[in-house]
N, C-alpha and C positions, 0 to 999 in steps of 0.2 A: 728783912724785906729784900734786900739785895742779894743775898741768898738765894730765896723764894723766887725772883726774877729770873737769874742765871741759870735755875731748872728748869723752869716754864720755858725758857729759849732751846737750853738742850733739846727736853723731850718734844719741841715742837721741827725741829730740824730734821730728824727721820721723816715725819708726813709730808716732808715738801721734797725731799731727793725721789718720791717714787710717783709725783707729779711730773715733775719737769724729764724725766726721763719716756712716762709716756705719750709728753707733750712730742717730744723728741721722734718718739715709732711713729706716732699721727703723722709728723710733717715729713716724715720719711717715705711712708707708704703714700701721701697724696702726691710726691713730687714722683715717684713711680710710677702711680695712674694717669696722672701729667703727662709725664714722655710715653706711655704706651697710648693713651689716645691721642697725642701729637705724631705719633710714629702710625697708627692705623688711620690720619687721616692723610698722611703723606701717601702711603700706598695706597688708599682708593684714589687719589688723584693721578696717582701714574699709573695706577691700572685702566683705572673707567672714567675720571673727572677730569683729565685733562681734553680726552675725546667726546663730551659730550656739552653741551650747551642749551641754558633754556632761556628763552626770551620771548615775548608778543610780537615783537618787531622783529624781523633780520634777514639778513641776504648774505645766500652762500655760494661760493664759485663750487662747481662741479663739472663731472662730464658727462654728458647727455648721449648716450648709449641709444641707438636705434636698434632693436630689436626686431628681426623679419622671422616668420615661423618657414623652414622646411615643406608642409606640409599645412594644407586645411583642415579643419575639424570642427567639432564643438566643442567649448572650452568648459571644462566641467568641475577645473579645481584651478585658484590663481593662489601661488605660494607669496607673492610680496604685493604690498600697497606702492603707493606713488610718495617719494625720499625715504623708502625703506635700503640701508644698505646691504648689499647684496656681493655672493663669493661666487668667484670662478665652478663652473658645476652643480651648482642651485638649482632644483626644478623651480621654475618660476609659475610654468604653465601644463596642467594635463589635460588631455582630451579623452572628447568617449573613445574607447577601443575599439564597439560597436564600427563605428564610421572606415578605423582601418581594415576592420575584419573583412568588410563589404569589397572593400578594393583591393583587400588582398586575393580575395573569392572571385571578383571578376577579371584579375590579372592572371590567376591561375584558369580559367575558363580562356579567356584570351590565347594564353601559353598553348593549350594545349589546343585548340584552334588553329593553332598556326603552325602547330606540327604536325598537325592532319595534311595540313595545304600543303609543308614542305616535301611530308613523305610520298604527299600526288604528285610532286615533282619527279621523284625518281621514279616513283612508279611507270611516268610518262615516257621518261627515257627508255624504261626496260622494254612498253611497248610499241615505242616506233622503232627499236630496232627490231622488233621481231615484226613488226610492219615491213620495214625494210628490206630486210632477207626475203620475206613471202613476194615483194613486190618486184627483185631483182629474178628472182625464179621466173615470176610473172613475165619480166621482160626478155631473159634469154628463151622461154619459150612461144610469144611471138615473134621473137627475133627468127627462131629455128621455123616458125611456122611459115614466115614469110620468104627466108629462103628459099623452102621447097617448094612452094607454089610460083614464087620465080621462075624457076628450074622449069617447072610444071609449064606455064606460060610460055615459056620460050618454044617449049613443041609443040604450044598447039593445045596443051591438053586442058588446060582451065580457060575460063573469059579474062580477060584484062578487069570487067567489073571484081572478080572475083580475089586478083593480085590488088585490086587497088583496096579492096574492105582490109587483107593482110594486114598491107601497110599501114591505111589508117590504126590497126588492132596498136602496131606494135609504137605508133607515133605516141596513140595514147598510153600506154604503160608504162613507156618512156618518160612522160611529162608525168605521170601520178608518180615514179620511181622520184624523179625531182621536184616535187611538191611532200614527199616526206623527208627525202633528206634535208630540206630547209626548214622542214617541222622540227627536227632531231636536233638540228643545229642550236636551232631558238632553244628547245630544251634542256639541251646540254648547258648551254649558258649559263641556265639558270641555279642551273647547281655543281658546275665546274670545278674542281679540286674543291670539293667541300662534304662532308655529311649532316648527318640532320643536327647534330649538337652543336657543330659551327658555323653552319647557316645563318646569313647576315641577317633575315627575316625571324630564326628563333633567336639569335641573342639580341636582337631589338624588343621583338616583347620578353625576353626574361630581366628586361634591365628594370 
């Protein structure tokens, strides 16, 4: 019988060494999975869990950013809600293009409106001086007219009415000669050391 026992124990000792060693890989591999899902919840917490927070109740300091638009329009597309966080360069807001088109279209109508008006400015100049010149001929030749009939007068040969219409001629051509050169003047002014590209009127409407 003792015999019989001391086999029974042998051959039972193989079936328990290839237990306890897979008992062994089991607790192996879950202490494994252990630290890799203790290690994957470490990095979602420093990646995303530390910056995020959910609650029904709470109050958070911030900075409250006034935002004024450049320009008016219709708002056609809004890129963030209200405590969405938001990066430097973000569209936050688009408008119709339509609305710019229109005022692009009437600034270029404008523009060139106002190079019309600037190029009448020189235009103006080129023609009071040649006003000018006609009007200064104009004046040495009543001047010459009233000399000779001067002359004339003096023996006799014309009427004094006749020296006196001269002189009125040449008073008046006189004073028309100086009502254009203060025409010319005003003109000149207005476009003084300047051409039509630097014109204070065209780079006001190309701004």
């Amino acid at each position: 019988m003792a015999t019989a026992a001391a086999e029974n124990t042998s051959a039972q000792a193989p079936q328990q060494e290839p237990k306890s060693g897979k008992r062994k890989f089991l607790l192996i591999g879950l202490a494994i999975v252990v630290v890799i899902l203790a290690l994957g919840i470490w990095a979602w917490y420093e990646i995303y869990g530390q910056w995020s927070e959910e609650t029904d109740d709470a109050y958070v300091n911030g900075n409250v950013v006034e935002i004024t638009p450049l320009v008016t329009g219709t708002v056609i597309s809004i890129g963030a809600d209200d405590g969405d966080l938001v990066h430097e360069g973000q569209v936050l807001l688009k408008f119709d293009p339509s609305d710019a088109e229109v005022s692009l279209q009437s600034a270029e109508a404008n523009l060139g409106k106002v190079v019309r008006q600037v190029r009448g400015l020189y235009s103006n100049v080129d023609g009071m001086k040649a006003q000018l010149a006609a009007q200064r001929a104009a004046v040495q030749t009543a001047q010459d007219n009233y000399n000779r009939r001067r002359s004339l007068a003096a023996g006799g040969a014309i009427s004094q009415e006749e020296l006196s219409h001269a002189r009125d001629s040449l008073t008046s051509a006189q004073s028309a000669l100086n009502n254009i050169q203060q025409q010319l003047s005003t003109s000149v002014a207005l476009v003084d050391d300047t051409v039509v590209s630097s014109h204070p009127d065209v780079k006001a409407a190309a701004a």
